[in-house]
C-alpha positions in Angstrom: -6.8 35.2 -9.8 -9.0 32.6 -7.9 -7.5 30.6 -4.8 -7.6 27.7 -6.9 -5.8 28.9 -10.0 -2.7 30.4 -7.7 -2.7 26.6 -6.0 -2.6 25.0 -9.4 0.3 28.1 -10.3 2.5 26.7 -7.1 2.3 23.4 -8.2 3.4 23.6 -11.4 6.2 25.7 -10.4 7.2 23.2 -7.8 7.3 20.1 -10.1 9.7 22.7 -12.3 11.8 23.1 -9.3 11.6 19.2 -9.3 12.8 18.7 -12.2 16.4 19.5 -11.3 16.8 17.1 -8.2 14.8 14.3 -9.8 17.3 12.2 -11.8 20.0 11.3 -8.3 16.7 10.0 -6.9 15.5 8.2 -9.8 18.6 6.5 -10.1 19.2 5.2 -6.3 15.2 3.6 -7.2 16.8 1.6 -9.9 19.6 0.4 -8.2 16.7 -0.8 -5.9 14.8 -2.5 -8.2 17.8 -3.8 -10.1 19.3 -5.1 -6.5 15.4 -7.0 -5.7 15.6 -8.9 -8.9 18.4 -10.6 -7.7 16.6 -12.3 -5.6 12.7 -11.7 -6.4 12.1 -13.0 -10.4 9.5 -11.5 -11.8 6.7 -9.6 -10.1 7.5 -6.3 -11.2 3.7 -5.2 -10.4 4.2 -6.0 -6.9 7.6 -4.5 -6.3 6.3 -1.1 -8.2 3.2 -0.9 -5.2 5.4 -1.8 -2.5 7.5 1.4 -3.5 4.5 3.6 -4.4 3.7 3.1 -0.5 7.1 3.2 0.8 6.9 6.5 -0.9 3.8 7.9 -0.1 3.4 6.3 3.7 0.4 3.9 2.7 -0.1 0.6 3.8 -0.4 -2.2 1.4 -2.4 -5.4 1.7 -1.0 -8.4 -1.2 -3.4 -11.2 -1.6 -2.3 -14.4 -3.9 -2.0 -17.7 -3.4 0.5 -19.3 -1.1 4.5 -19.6 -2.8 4.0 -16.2 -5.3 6.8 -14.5 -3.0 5.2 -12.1 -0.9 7.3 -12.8 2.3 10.4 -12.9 0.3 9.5 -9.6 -1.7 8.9 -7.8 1.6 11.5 -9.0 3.2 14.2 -8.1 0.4 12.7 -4.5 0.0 13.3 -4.5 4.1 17.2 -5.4 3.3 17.4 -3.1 0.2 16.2 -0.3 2.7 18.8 -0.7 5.5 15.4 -0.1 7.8 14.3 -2.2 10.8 11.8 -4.9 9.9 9.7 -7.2 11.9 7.5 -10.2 10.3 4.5 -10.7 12.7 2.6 -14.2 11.7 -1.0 -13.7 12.5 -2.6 -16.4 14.4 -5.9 -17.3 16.1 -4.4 -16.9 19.3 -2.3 -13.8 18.9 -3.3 -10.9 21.1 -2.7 -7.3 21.0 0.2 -7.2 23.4 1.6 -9.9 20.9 1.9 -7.2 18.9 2.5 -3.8 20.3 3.8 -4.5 23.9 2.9 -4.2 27.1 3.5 -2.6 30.6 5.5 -4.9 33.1 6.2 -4.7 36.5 9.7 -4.3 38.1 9.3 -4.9 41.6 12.7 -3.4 42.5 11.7 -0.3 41.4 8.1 -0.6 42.0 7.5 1.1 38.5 6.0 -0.5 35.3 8.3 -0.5 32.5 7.7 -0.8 28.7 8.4 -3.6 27.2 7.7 -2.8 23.2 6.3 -5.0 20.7 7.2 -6.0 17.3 5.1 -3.3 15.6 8.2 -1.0 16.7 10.0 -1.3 13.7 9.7 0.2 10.0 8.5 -2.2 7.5 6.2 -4.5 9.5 5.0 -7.6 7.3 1.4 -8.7 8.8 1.7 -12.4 7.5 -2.1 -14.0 6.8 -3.2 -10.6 8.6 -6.9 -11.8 8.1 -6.0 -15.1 10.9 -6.5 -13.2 13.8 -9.6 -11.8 15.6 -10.8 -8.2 16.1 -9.0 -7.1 19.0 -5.6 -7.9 17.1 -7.1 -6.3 14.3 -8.3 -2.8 16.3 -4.7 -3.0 17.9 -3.0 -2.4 14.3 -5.9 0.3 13.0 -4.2 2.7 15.7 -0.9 1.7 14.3 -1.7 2.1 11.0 -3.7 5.4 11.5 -2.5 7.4 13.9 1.4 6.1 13.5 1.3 5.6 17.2 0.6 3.1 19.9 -0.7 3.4 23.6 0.4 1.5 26.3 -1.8 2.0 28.8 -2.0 5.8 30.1 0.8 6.9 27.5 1.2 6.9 23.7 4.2 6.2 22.1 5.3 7.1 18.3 6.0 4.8 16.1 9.9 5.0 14.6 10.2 7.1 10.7 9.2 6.0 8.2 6.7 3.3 9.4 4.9 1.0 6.6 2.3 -1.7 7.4 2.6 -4.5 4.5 0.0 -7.4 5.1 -0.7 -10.6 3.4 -3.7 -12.8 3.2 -4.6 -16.0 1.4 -7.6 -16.1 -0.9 -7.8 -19.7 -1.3 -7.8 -21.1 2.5 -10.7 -19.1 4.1 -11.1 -22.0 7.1 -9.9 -20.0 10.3 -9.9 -16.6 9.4 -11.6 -13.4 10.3 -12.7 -10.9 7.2 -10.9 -7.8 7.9 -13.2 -4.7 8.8 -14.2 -2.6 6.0 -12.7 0.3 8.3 -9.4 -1.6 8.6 -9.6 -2.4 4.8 -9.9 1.6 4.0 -6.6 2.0 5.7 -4.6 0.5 2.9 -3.7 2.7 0.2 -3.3 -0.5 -1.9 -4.9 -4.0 -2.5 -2.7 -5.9 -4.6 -3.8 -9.2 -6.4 -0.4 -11.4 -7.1 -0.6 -13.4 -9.9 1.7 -16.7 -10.6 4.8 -16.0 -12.7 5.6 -16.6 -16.3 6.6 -19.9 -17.4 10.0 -17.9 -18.4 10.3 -16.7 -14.7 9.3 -20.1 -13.3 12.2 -21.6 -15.3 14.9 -18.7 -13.8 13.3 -19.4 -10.4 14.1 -23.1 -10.5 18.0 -22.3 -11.7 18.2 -19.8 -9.3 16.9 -22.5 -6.4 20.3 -24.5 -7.0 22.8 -21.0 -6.4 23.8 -19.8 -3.1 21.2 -17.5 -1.8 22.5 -14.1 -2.4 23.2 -11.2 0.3 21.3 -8.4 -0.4 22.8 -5.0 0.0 21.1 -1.9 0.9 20.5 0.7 -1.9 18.1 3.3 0.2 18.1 4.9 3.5 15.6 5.8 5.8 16.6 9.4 5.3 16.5 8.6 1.4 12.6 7.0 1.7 11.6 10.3 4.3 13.0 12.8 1.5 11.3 11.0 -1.5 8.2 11.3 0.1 8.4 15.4 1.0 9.3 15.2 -2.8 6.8 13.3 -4.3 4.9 15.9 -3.1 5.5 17.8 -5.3 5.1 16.2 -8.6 2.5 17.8 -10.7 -1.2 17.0 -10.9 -3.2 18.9 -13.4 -6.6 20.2 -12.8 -8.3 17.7 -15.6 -6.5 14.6 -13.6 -7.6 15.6 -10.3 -11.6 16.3 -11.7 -11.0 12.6 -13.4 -10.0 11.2 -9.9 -12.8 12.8 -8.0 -15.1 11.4 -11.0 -13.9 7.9 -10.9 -14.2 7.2 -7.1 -18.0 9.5 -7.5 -19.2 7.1 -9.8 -18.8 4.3 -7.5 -21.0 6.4 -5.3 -23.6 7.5 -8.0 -23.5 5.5 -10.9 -26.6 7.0 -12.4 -24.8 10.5 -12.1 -22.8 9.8 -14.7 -25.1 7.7 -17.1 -24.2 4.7 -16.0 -27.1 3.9 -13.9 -26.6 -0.2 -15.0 -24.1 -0.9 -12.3 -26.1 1.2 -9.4 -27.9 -2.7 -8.4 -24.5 -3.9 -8.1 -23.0 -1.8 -5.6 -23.9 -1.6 -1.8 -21.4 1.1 -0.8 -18.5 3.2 -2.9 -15.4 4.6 -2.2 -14.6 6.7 0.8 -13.0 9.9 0.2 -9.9 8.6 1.5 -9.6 6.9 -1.9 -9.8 10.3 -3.8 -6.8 11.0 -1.6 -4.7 7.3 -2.5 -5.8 7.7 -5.7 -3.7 11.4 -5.7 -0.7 10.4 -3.8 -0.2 6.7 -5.3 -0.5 8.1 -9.1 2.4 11.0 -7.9 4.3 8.4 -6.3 4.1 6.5 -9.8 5.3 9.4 -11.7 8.3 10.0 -9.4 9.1 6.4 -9.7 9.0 6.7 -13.6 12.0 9.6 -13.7 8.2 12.6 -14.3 7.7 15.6 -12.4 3.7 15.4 -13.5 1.5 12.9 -13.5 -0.4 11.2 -16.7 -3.5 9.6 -17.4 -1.8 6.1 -17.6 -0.5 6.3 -14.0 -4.1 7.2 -12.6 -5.2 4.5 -14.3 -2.9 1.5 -13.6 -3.3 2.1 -10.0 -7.0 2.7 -9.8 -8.2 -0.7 -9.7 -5.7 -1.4 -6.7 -6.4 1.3 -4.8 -10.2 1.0 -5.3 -11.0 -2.5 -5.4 -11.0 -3.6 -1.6 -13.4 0.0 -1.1 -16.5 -1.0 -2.7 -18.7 -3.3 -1.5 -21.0 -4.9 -3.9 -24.5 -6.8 -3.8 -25.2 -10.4 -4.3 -26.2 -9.3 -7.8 -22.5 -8.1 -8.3 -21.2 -12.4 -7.8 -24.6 -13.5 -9.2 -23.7 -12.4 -12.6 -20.2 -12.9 -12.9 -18.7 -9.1 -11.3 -16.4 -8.5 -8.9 -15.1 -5.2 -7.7 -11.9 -5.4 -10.2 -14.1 -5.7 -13.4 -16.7 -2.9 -12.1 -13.9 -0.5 -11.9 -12.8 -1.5 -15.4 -16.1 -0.8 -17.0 -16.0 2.7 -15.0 -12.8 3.5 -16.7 -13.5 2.5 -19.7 -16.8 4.8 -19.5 -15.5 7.4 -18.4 -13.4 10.5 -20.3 -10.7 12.4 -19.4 
């Protein structure tokens, strides 16, 4: 038996074992969701990638329009979690001790103590992340990476779990700094939010005249660190993986699988840390969905957000109508399973 047929053996055996544990789990999730539309109306989408990277430890960056409820969706999850949260708002002048600390003196004792920032918390919400410069920006890649912070000749760990969720404005570009495509390969997830519904509009203007309501905390931070050892373990079969690998390779190669028309579009593909995302968001969407495997459709409702901010396209690309969102549509709807 090959190394690679007793791996794919173990997994299905563990997604078995999961099979029994899954439904407690599942239902603590709704109650989650269920408790976040009492405050958040509509915007299922964005609620469903905020938990696939609650549960698999990736970082997500939501881009819409001011007023679409991205600090209030963030904030609610925070609540619904019982887990520390800190809302940084990203400015011009911000600076890197703004948001992870820094080292002052205490001239009783002659030491330097540590004073630490609010990055020291577990849901941080990066508010218009793309307003301040590089050296802000370099300060949160450690965070975000490494899941640490140093302060000047010692590192300090960041508290479990830890979940970067950043916002940014599409419209308003006056003022702002284009995030590096190094900080951009960190997220897991680019989410676009859309406006609502004219339905939801309508419940959000009756719900404007209530009393806000108190949110009450459904999950843990024991509950979010044993979802993700379990997600884990949800199955991925061999022909999903080899479509995965496919997907982000095409963005690569184009012309290796026969679709050599998009090659003058794109400048640079997807890092293999997307082939990784890619893996761990689509288990984390089964797991959310009451499965111990994964399907084709979970692959491929997440691919466009976990792909879209990884490829960097030509002038051609905008010249004839293409962005990164519909060039990742064409490659699934090229490619097999």
């Amino acid at each position: 038996m090959s190394e690679y047929s007793s791996q794919a053996g173990w997994q299905a055996r563990q997604a078995a074992n999961l099979e029994g544990i899954l439904g407690p789990f599942v239902q603590k999730i709704e109650r989650l969701t269920s408790e976040m539309s009492r405050v958040v109306v509509g915007q299922q989408t964005m609620v469903h990638r905020l938990l696939v990277g609650l549960f698999t430890g990736g970082h997500v960056l939501l881009e819409g329009a001011p007023g679409l409820a991205k600090t209030l969706t963030v904030s609610t999850l925070a609540k619904a979690l019982s887990l520390r949260f800190k809302r940084i708002q990203f400015t011009p002048d911000l600076l890197p001790t703004d948001l992870v600390g820094t080292l002052i003196y205490n001239p009783r004792d002659g030491r330097f103590e540590v004073k630490t920032g609010p990055v020291f918390a577990n849901i941080v919400l990066a508010d218009e992340i793309n307003r301040s410069p590089a050296k802000v920006q370099s300060a949160l890649l450690e965070a975000m990476q490494e899941k640490q912070v140093t302060l000047g000749d010692e590192t300090y760990p960041l508290p479990k779990p830890f979940l970067v969720l950043a916002t940014q404005n599409p419209i308003d570009q006056q003022g702002t700094y284009p995030l590096p495509e190094a900080q951009l390969d960190r997220f897991m997830l680019k989410v676009h939010i859309d406006y609502p519904t004219r339905e939801e509009e309508l419940k959000i203007l009756k719900m404007s005249a209530e009393p806000p309501y108190e949110v009450r905390a459904q999950l843990s931070g024991t509950d979010v660190m044993e979802i993700r050892s379990l997600v884990h373990r949800v199955y991925l079969s061999e022909r999903l993986e080899n479509y995965i690998v496919d997907l982000v390779g095409a963005t690569r190669k184009p012309e290796a699988y026969k679709l050599a028309e998009l090659k003058k579009y794109i400048e640079f593909g997807a890092s293999p840390r997307a082939t990784i995302a890619l893996a761990a968001a689509s288990r984390a969407a089964a797991f959310i969905a009451g499965r111990s495997h994964v399907t084709p459709d979970d692959v491929k409702s997440l691919a466009n957000d976990v792909l879209n901010h990884r490829i960097i396209l030509r002038y051609e690309a905008e010249a004839d109508g293409l962005n990164a969102r519909k060039i990742v549509d064409i490659f699934m709807e090229k490619l097999p399973i």
